[in-house]
C-alpha positions as a printed Julia matrix, in Angstrom:
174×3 Matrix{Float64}:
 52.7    -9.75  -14.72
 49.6   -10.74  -15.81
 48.07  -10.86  -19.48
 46.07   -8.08  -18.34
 48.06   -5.68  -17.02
 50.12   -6.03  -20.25
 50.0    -3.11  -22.66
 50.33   -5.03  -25.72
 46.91   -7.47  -24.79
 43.69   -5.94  -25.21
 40.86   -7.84  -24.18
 38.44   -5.53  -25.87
 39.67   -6.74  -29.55
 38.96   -9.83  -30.78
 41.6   -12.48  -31.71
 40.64  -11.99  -35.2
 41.09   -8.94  -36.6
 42.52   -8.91  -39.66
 39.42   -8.94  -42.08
 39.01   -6.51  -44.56
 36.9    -3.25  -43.99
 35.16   -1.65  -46.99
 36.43    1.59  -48.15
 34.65    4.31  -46.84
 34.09    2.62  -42.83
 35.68    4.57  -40.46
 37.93    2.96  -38.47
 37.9     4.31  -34.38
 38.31    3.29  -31.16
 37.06    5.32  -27.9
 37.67    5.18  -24.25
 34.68    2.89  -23.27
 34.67    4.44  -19.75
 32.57    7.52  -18.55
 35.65    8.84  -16.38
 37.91   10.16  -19.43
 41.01   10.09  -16.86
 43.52    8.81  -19.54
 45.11   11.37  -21.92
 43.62   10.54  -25.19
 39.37    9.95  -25.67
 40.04    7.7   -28.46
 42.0     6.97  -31.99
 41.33    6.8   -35.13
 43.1     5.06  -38.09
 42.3     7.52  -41.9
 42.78    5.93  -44.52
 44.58    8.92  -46.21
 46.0    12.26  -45.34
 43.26   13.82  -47.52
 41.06   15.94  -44.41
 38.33   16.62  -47.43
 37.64   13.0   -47.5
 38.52   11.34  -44.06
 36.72   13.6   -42.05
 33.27   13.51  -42.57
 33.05    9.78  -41.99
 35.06   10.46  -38.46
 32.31   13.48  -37.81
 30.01   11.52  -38.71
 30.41    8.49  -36.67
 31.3    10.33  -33.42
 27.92   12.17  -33.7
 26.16    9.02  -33.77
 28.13    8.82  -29.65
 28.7    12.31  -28.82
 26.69   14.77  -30.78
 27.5    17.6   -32.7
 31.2    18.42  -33.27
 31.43   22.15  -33.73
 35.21   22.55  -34.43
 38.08   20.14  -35.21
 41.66   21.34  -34.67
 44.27   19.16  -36.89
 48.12   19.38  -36.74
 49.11   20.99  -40.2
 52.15   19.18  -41.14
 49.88   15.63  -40.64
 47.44   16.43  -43.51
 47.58   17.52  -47.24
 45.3    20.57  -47.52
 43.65   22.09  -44.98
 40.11   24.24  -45.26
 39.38   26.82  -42.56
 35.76   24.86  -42.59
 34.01   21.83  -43.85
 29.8    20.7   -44.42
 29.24   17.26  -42.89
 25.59   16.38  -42.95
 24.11   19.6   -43.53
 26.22   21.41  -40.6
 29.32   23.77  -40.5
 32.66   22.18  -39.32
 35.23   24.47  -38.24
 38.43   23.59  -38.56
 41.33   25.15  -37.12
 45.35   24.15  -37.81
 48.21   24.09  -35.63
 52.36   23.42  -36.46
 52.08   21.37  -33.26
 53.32   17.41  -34.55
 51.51   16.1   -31.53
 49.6    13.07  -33.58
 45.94   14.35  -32.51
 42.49   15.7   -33.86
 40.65   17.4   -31.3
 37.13   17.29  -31.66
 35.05   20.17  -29.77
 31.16   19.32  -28.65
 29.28   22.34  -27.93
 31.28   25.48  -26.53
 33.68   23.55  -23.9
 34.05   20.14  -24.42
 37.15   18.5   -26.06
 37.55   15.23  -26.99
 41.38   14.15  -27.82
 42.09   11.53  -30.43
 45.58    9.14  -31.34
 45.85    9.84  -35.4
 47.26    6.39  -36.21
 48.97    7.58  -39.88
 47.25    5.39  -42.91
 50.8     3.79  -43.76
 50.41    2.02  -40.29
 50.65   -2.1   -40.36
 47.25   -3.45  -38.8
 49.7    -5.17  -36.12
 50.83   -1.46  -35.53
 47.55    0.27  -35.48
 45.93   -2.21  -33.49
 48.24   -2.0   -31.05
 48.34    1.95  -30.99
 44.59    1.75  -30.83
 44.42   -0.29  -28.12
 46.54    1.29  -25.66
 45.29    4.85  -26.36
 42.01    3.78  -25.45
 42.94    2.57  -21.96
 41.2     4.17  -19.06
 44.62    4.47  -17.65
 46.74    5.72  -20.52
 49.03    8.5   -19.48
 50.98    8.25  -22.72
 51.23   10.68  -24.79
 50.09    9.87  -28.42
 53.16   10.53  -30.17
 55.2     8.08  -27.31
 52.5     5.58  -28.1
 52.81    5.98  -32.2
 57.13    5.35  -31.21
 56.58    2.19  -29.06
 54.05    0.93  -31.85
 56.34    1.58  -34.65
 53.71    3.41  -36.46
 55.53    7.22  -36.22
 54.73    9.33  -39.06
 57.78   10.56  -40.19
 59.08   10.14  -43.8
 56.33    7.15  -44.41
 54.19   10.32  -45.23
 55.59   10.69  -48.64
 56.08    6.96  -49.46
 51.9     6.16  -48.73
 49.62    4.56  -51.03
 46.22    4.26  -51.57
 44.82    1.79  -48.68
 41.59    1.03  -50.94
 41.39   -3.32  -50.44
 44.53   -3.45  -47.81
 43.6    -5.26  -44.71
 42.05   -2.98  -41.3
 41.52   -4.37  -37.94
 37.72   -4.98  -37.52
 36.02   -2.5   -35.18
């Protein structure tokens, strides 16, 4: 097999990526292909479980790519608190909750179109969320994103409770 066709290698990340991000940076990866054949758009790595404070850097940066995201559906048991609506740069965010444990934010452009994210949990190793990062962003990912989060070792699960502030802990650059 070669290096390429392996899973675990990602020759879109460079070899050194442990450097520290500043609080604050948003930390996402998205398909860089115009197809969108795989199952997931992108992922993205929060820093928290707080929506309040991780999501308007996320809405924010996939503006900058995408446009406007109308609407943002969350899986409830993944986040702290959830508001039925948030303002991120001047503009209504509607958010809408689901008991669904499928390890996604789906982000809504417009009226129709969905974008599907990998939520890599904050209590992730960088070894972990790189990985999980990587392989949801591959054009020919068929995984599902909590079968990804399982072969990554980076599954939610009772690491929820046990978190910690990730303010100065080492992040993959982006």
């Amino acid at each position: 097999m070669a290096d390429s066709d392996d899973p675990r290698v990602s020759p879109l990340l460079p070899d050194a990526i442990h450097q520290a991000v500043r609080p604050g940076t948003v930390l996402l990866r998205m398909e860089t292909t115009h197809a969108r054949e795989g199952i997931l758009d992108g992922a993205w790595w929060p820093r928290s479980r707080d929506i309040a404070t991780e999501l308007p850097g996320l809405i924010g940066a996939l503006t900058e790519h995408l446009g406007p995201v109308t609407r943002v559906g969350l899986d409830t048991g993944a986040w702290e608190e959830l508001p039925t609506r948030l303002i991120v740069d001047d503009r209504v965010v509607h958010i809408d909750s689901f008991p669904v444990g499928d390890d996604t934010v789906l982000l809504t452009r417009g009226d129709r179109d969905h974008f599907s994210f990998l939520v890599v949990p904050p209590h992730a190793t960088p070894d972990a969320a790189r990985a999980a990062m990587a392989r949801a962003v591959r054009a020919d990912n068929v995984t599902e994103a909590a079968q990804i989060l399982i072969d990554t070792g980076t599954r939610r699960g009772s690491a929820i409770a046990a978190e910690e502030p990730r303010q100065g802990r080492e992040r993959p650059e982006e």
